[in-house]
DSSP file (Angstrom, degrees, kcal/mol; ACC not computed):
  #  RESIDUE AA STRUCTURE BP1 BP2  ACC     N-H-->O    O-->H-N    N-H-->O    O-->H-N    TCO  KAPPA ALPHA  PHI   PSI    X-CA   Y-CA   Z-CA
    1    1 A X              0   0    0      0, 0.0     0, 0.0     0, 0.0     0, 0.0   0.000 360.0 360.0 360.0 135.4    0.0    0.0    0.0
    2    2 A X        -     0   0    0      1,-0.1     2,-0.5     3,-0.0     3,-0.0  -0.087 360.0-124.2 -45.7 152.9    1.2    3.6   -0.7
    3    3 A X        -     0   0    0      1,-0.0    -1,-0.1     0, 0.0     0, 0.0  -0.936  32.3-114.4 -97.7 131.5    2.4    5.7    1.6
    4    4 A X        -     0   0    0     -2,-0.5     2,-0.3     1,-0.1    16,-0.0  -0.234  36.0-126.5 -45.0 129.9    0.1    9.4    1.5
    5    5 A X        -     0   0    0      1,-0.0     2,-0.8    -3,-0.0    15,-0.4  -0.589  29.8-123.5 -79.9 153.1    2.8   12.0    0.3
    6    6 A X        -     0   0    0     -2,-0.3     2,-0.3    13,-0.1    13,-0.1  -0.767  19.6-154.0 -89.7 112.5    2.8   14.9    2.9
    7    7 A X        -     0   0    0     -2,-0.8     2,-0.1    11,-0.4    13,-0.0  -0.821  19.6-111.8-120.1 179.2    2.3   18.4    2.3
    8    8 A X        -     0   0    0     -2,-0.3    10,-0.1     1,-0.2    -1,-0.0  -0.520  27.8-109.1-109.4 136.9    3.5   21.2    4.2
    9    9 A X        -     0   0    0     -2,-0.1     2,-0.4     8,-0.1    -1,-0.2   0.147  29.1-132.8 -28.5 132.8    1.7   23.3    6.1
   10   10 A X        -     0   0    0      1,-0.2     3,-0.2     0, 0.0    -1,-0.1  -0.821  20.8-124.2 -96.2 152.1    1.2   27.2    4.6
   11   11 A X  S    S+     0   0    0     -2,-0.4     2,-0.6     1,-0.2    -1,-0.2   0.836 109.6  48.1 -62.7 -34.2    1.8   30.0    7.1
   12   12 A X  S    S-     0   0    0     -3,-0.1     2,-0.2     2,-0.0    -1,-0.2  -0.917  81.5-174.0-112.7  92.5   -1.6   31.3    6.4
   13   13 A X        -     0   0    0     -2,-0.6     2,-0.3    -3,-0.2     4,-0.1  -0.628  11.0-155.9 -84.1 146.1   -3.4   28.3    6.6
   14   14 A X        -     0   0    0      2,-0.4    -2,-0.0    -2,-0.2     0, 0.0  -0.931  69.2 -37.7-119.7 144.4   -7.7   28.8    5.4
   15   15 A X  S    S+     0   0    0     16,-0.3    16,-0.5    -2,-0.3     2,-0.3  -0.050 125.1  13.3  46.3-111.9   -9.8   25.9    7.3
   16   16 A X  B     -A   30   0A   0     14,-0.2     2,-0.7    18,-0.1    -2,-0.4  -0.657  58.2-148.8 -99.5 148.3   -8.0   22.7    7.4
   17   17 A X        -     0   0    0     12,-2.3     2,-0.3    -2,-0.3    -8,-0.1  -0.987  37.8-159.8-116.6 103.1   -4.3   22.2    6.7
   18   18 A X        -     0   0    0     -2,-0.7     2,-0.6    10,-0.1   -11,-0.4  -0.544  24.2-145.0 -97.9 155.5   -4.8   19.1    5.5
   19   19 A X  S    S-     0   0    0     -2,-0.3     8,-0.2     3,-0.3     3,-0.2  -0.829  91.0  -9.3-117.5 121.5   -2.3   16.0    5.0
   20   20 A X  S    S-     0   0    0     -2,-0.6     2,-0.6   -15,-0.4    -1,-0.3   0.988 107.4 -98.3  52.3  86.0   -3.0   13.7    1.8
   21   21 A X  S    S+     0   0    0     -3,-0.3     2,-0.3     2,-0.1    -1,-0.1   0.017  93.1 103.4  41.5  27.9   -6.3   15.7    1.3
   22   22 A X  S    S-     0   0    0     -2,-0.6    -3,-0.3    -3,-0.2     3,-0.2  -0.797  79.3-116.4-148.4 171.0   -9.0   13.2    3.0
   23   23 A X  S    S+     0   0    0     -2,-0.3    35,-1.3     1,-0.1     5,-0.1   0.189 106.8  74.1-100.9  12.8  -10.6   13.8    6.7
   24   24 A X        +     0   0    0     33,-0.2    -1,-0.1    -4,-0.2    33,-0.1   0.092  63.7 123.1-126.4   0.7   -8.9   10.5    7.5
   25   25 A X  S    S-     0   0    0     -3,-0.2     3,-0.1     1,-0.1    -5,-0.1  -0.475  73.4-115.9 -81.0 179.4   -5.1   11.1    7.8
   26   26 A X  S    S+     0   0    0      1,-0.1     2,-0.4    -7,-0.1    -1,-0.1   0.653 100.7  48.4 -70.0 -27.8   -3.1   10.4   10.6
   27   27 A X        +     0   0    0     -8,-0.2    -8,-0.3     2,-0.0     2,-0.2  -0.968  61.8 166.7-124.5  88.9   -2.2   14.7   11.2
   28   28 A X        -     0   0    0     -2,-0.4   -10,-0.1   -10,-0.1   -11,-0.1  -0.340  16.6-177.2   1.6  -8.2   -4.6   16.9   11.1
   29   29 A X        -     0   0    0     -2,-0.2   -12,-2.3   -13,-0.1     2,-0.3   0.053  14.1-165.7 -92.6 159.9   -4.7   20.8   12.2
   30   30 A X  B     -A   16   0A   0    -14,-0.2     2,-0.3   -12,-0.0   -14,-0.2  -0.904  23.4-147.6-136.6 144.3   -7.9   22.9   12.1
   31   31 A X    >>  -     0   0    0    -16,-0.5     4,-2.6    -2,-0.3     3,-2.3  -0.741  21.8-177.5-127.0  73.8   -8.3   26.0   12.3
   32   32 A X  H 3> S+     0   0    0      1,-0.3     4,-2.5    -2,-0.3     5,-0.5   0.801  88.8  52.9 -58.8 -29.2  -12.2   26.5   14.4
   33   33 A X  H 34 S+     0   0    0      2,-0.2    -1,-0.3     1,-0.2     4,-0.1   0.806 111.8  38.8 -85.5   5.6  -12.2   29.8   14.2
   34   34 A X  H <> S+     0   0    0     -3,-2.3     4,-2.4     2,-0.2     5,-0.3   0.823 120.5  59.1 -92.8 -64.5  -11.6   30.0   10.1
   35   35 A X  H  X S+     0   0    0     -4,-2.6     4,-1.0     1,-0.3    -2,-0.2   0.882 105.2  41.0 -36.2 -55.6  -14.1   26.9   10.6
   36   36 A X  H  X S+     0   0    0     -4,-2.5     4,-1.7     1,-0.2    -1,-0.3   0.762 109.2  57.5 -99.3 -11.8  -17.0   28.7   12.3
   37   37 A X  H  4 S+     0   0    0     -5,-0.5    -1,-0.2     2,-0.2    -2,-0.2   0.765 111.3  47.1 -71.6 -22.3  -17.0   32.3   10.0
   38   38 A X  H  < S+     0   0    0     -4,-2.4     3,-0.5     1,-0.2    -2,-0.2   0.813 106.8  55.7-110.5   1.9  -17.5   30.2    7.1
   39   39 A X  H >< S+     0   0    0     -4,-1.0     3,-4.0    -5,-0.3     6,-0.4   0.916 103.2  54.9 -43.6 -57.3  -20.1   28.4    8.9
   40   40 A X  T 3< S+     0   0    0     -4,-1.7    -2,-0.2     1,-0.2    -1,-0.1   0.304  98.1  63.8 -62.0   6.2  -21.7   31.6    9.3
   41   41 A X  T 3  S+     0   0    0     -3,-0.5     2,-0.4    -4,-0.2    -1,-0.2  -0.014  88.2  91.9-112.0   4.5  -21.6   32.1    5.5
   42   42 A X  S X> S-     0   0    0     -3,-4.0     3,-1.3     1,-0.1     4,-0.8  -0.845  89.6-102.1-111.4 155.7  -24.1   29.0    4.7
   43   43 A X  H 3> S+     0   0    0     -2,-0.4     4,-1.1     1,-0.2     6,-0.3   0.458 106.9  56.6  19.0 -72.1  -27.5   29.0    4.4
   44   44 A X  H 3> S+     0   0    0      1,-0.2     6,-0.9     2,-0.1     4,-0.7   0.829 109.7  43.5 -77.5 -38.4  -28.7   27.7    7.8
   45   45 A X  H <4 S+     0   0    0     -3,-1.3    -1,-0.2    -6,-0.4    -2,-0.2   0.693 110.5  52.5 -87.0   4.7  -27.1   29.9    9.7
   46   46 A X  H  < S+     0   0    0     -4,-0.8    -2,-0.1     1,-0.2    -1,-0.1   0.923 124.5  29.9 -90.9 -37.7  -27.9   33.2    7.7
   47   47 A X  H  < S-     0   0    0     -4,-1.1    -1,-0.2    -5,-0.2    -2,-0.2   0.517 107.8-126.8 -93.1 -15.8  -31.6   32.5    7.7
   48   48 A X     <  +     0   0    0     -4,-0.7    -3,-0.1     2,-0.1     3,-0.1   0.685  62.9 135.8  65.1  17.9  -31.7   30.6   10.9
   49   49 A X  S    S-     0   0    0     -5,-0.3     2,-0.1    -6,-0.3    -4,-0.1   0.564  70.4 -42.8 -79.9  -7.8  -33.2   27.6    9.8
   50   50 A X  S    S-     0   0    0     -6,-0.9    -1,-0.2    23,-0.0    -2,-0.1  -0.567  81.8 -38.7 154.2 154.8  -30.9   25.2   11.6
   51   51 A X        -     0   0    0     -2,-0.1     2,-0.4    -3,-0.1    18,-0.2   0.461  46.3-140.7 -36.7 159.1  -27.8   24.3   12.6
   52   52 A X  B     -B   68   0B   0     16,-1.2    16,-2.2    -8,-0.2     2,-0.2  -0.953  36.0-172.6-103.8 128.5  -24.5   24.8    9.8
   53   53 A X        -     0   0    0     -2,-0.4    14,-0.2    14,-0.2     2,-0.1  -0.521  29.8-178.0 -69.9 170.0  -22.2   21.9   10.1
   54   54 A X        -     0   0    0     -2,-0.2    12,-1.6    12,-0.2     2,-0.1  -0.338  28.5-131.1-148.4 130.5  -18.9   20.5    9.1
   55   55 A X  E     -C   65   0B   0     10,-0.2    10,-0.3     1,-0.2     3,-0.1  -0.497  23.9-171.8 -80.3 132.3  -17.3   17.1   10.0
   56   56 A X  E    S+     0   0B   0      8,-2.9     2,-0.2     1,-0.3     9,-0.2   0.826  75.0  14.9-105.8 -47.3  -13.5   18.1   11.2
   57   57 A X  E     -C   64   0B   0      7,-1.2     7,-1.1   -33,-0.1     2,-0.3  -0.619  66.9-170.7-164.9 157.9  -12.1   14.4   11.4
   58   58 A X  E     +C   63   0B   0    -35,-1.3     2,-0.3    -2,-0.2     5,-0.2  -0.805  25.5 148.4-153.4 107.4  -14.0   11.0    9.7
   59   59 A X  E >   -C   62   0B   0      3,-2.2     3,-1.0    -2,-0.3    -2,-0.1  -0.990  60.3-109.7-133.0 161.4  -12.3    7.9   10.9
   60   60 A X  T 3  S+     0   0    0     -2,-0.3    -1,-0.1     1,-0.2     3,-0.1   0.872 121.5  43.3 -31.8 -47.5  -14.4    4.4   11.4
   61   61 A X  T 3  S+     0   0    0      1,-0.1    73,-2.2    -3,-0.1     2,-0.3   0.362 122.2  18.1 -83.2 -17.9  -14.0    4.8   15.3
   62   62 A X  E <   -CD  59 133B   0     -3,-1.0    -3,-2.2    71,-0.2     2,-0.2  -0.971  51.2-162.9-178.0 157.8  -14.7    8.9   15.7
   63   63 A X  E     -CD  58 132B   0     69,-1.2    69,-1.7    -2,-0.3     2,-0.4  -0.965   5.0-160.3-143.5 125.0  -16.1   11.9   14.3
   64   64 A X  E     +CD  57 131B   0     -7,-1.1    -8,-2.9    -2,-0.2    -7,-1.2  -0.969  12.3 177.4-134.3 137.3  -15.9   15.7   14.9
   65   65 A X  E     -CD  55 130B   0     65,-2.1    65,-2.7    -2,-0.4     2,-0.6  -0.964  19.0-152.0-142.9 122.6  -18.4   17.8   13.6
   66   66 A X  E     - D   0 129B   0    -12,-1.6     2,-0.4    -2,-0.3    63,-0.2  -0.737  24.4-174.5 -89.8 139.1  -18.1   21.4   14.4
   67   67 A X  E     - D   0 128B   0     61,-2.1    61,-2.4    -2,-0.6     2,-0.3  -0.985  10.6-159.2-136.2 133.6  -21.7   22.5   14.4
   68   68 A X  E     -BD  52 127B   0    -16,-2.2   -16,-1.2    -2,-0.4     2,-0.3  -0.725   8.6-176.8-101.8 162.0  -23.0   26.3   14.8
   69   69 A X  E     - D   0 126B   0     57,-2.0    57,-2.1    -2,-0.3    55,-0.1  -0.899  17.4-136.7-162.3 124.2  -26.4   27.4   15.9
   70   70 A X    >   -     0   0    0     -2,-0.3     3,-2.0    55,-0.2    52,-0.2  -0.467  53.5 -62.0 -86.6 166.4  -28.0   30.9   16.1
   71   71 A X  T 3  S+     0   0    0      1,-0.2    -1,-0.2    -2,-0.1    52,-0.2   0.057 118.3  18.2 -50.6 146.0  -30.0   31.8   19.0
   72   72 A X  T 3  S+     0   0    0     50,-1.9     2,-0.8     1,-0.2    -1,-0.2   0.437  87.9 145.4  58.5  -3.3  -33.1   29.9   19.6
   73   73 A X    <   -     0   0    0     -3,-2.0     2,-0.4    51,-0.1    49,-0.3  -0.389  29.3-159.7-150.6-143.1  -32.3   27.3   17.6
   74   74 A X        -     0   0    0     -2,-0.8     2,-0.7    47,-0.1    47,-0.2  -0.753  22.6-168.9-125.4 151.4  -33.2   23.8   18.1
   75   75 A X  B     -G  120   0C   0     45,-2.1    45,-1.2    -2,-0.4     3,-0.1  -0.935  36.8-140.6-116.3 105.4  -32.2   20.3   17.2
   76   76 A X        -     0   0    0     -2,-0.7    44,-0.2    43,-0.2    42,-0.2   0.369  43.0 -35.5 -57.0 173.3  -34.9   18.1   18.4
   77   77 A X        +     0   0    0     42,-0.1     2,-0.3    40,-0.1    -1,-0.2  -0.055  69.0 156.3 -63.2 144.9  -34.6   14.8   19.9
   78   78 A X        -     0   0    0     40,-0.5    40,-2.0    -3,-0.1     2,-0.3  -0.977  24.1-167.3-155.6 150.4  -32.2   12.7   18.9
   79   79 A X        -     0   0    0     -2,-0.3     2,-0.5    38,-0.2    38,-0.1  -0.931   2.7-168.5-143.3 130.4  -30.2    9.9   19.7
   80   80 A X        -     0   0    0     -2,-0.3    35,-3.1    36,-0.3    36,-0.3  -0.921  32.0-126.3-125.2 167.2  -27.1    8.1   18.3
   81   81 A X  S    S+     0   0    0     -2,-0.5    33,-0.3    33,-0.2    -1,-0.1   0.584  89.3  91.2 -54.2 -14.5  -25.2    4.5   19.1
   82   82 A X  S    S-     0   0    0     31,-0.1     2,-0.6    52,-0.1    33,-0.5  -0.467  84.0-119.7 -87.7 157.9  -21.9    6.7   19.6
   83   83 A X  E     -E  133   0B   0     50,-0.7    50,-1.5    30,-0.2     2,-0.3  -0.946  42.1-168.3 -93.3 151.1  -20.6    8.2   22.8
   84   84 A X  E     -E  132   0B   0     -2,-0.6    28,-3.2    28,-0.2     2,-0.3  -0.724  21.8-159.8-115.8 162.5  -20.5   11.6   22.1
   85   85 A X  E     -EF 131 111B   0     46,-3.0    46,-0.6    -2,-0.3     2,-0.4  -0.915  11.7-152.0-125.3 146.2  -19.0   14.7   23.8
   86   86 A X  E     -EF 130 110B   0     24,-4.6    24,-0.6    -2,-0.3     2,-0.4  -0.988   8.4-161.0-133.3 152.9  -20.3   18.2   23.1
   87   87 A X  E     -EF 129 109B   0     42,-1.6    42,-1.5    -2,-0.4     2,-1.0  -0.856  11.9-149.0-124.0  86.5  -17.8   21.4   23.5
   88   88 A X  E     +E  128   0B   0     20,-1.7    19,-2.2    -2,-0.4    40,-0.3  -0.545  26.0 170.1 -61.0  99.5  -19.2   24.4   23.8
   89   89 A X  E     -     0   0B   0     -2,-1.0     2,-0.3    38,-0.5    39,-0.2   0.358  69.9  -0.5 -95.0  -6.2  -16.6   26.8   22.1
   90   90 A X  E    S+E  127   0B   0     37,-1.0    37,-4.8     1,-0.0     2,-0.3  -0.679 116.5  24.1-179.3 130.5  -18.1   30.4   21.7
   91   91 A X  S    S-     0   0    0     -2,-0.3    15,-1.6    35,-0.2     2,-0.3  -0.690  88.1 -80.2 104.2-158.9  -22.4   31.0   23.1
   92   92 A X        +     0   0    0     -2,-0.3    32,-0.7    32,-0.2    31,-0.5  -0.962  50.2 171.0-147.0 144.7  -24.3   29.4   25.3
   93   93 A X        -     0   0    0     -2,-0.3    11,-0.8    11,-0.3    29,-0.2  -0.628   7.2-169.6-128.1-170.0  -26.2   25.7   24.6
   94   94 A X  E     -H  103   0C   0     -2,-0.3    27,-1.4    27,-0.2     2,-0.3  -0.371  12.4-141.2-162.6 155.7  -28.0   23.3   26.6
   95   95 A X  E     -HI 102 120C   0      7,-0.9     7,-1.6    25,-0.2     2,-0.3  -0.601   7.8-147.4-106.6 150.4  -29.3   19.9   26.3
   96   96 A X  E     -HI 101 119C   0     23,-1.0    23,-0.7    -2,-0.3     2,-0.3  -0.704  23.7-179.9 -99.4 155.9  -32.5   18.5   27.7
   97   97 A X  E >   -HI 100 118C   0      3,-2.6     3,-1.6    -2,-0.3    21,-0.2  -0.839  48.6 -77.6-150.3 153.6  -32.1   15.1   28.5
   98   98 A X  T 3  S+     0   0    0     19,-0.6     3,-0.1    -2,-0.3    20,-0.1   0.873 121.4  14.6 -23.9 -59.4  -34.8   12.9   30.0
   99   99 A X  T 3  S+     0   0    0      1,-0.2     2,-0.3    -3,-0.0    -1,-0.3   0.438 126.7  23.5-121.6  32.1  -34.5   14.1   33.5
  100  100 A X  E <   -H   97   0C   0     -3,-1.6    -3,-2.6     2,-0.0     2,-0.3  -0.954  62.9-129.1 178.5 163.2  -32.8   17.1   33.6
  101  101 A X  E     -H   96   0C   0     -2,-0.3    -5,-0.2    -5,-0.3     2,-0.1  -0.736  27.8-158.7 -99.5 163.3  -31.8   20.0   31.3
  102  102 A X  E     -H   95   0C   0     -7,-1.6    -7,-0.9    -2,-0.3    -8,-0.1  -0.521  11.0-143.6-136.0 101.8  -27.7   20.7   31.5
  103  103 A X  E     -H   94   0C   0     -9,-0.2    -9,-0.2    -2,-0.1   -11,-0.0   0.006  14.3-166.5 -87.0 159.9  -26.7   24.1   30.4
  104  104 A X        +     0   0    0    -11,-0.8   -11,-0.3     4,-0.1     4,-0.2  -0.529  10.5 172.9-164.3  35.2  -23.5   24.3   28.6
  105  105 A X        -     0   0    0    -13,-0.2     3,-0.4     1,-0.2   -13,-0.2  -0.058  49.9 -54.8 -88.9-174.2  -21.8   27.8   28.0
  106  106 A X  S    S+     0   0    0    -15,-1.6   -17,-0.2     1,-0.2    -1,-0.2  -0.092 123.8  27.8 -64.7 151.7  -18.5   28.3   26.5
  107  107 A X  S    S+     0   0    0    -19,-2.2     2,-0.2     1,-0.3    -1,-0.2   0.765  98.3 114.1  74.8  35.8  -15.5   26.7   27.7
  108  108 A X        -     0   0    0     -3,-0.4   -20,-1.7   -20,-0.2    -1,-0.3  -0.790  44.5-165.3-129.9 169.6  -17.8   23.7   29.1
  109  109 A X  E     -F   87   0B   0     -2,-0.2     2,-0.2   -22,-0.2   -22,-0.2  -0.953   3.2-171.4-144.7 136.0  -17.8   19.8   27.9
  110  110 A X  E     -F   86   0B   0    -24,-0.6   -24,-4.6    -2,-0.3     2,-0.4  -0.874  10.8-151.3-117.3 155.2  -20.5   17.1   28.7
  111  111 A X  E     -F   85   0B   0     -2,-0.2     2,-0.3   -26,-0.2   -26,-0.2  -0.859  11.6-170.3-141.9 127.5  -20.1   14.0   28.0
  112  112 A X        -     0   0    0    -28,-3.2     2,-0.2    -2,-0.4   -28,-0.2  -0.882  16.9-139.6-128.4 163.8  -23.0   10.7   27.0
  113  113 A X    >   -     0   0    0     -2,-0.3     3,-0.9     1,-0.2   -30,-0.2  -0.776  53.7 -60.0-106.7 156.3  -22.9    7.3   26.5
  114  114 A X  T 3  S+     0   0    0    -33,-0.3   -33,-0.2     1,-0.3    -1,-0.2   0.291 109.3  19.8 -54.1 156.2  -24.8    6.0   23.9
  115  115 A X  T 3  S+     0   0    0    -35,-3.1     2,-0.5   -33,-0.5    -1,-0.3   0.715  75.6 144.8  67.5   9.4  -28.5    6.0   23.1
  116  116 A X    <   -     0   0    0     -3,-0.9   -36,-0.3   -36,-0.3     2,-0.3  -0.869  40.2-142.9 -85.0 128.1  -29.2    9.0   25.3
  117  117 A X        +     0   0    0     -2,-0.5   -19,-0.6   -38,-0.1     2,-0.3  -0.557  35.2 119.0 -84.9 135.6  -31.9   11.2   23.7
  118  118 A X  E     - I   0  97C   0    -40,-2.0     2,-0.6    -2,-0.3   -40,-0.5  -0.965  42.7-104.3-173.2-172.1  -32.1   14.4   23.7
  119  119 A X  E     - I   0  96C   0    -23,-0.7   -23,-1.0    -2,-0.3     2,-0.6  -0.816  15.5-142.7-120.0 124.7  -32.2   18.0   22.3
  120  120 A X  E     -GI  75  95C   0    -45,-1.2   -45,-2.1    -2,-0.6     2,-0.3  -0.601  13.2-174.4-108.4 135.1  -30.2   20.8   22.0
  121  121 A X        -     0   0    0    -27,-1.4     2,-0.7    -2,-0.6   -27,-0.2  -0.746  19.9-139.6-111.5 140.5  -31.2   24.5   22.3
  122  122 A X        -     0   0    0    -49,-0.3   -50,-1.9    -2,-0.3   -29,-0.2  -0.860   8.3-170.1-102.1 135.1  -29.1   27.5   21.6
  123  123 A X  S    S-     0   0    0     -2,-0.7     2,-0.3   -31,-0.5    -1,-0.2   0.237  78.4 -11.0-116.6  21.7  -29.9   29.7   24.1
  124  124 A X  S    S-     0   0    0    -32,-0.7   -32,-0.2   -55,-0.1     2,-0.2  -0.860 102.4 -49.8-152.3-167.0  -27.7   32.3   21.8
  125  125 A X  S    S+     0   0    0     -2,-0.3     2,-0.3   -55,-0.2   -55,-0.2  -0.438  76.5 144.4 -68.0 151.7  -25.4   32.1   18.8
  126  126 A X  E     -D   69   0B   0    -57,-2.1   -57,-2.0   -35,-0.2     2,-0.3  -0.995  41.5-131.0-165.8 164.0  -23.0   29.7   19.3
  127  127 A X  E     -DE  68  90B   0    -37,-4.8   -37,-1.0    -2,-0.3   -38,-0.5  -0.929  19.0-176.9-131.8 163.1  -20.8   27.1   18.2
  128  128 A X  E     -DE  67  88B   0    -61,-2.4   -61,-2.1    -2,-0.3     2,-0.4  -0.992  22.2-134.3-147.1 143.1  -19.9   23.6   19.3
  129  129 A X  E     -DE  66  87B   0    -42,-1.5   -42,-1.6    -2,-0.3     2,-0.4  -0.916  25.1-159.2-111.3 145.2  -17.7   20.5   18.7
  130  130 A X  E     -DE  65  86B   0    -65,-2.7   -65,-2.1    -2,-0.4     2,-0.5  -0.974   5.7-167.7-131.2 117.1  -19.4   17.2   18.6
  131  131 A X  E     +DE  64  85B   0    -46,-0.6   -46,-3.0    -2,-0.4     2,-0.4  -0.883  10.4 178.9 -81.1 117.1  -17.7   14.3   19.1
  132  132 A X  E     -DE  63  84B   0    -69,-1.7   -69,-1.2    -2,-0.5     2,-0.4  -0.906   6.7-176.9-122.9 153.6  -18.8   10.4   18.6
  133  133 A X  E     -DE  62  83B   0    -50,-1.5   -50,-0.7    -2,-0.4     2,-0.4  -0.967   9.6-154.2-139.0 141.5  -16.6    7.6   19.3
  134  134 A X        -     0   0    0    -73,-2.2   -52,-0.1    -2,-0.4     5,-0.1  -0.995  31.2 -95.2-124.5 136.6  -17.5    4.0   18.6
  135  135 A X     >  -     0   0    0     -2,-0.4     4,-3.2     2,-0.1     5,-0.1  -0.154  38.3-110.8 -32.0 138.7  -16.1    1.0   20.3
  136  136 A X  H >> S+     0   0    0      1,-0.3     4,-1.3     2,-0.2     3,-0.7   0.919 117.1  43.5 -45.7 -81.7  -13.1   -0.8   18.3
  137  137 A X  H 3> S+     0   0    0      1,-0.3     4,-0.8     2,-0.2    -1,-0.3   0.615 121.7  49.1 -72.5  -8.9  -15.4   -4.3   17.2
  138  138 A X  H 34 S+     0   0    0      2,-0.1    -1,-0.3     1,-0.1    -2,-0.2   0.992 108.4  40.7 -98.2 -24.4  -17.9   -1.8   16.4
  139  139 A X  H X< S+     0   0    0     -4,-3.2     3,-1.8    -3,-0.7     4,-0.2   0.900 117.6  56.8 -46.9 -68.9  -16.6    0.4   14.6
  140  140 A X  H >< S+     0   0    0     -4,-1.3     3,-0.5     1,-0.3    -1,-0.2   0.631  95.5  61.5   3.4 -70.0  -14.9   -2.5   13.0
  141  141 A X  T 3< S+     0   0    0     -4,-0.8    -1,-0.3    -5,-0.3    -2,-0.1   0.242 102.3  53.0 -80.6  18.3  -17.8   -4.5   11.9
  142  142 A X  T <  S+     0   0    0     -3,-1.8     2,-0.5     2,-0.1    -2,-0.2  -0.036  87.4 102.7 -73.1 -11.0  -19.0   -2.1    9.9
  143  143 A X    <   -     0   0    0     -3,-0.5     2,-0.1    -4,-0.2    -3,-0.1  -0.597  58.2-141.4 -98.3 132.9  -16.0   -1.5    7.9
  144  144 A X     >  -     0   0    0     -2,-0.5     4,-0.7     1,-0.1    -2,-0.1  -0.446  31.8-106.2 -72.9 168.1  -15.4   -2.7    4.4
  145  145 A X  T  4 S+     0   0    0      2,-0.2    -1,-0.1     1,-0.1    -2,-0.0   0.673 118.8  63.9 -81.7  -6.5  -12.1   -3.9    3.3
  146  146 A X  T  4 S+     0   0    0      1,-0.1    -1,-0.1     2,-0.1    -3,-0.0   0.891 103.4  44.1 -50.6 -39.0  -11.7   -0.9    1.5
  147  147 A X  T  4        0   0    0      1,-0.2    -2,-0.2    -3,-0.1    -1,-0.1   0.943 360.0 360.0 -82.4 -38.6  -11.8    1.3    4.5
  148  148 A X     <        0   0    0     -4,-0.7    -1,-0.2    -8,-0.1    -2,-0.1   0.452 360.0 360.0 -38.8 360.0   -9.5   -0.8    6.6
């Protein structure tokens, strides 16, 4: 199998400085705040019809999806098989969960295990990182041999 060729970082990196192009190399860097202005340039957030994404990182096993949200609004219940983490990074969230609400303003992290439903409200603009993780065999059994 090939090795990815590398390429070097620019000093004025825009979004991702990526290595071999894909959301899947070993190296990374991101640049969130490059990340969430050009959120703030799609669609959903201009109009306020629902969150702007973008998935940061893709691997079988984890995901990071920077997600923005203007004030008031909301992503209704939901649930996924991943644990997830949320990061509040600039605003204020919080998510209602079955028995309790847990408010969420910047520079805070909660943390689920899978299959807990709930919804998240922006109680201004804001932005967030969301994280899901899958177990190794589950992630795993799911995989082609292509992705391997």
């Amino acid at each position: 199998m090939a090795e990815p060729k590398m390429k070097e970082a620019s000093s004025n990196p825009v979004g991702h400085t990526e290595i071999a192009d894909t959301l899947t190399t070993p190296i990374l860097e991101c640049n969130l705040l490059e990340e969430i202005q050009n959120l703030h340039k799609e669609d959903a957030w201009l109009k306020a019809t629902g969150p702007s994404s973008k998935t940061l990182v893709k691997h079988a096993d984890m995901r990071i999806v920077l997600i923005a949200m203007k004030k008031n609004v909301v992503m209704r219940e939901h649930t996924t098989s991943a644990r997830i983490s949320v990061q509040t990074l600039a605003g204020h969230i919080h998510l209602k969960l079955a028995d309790r609400t847990v408010d969420l303003p910047a520079g805070h992290l909660l943390a689920l295990n899978p299959n807990v439903t709930h919804d998240v409200v922006a109680d201004e603009d804001s932005a967030f990182l969301l994280t899901l993780s899958w177990r190794a065999e589950d992630s795993e059994a799911g995989e082609t041999d292509a992705q391997k």
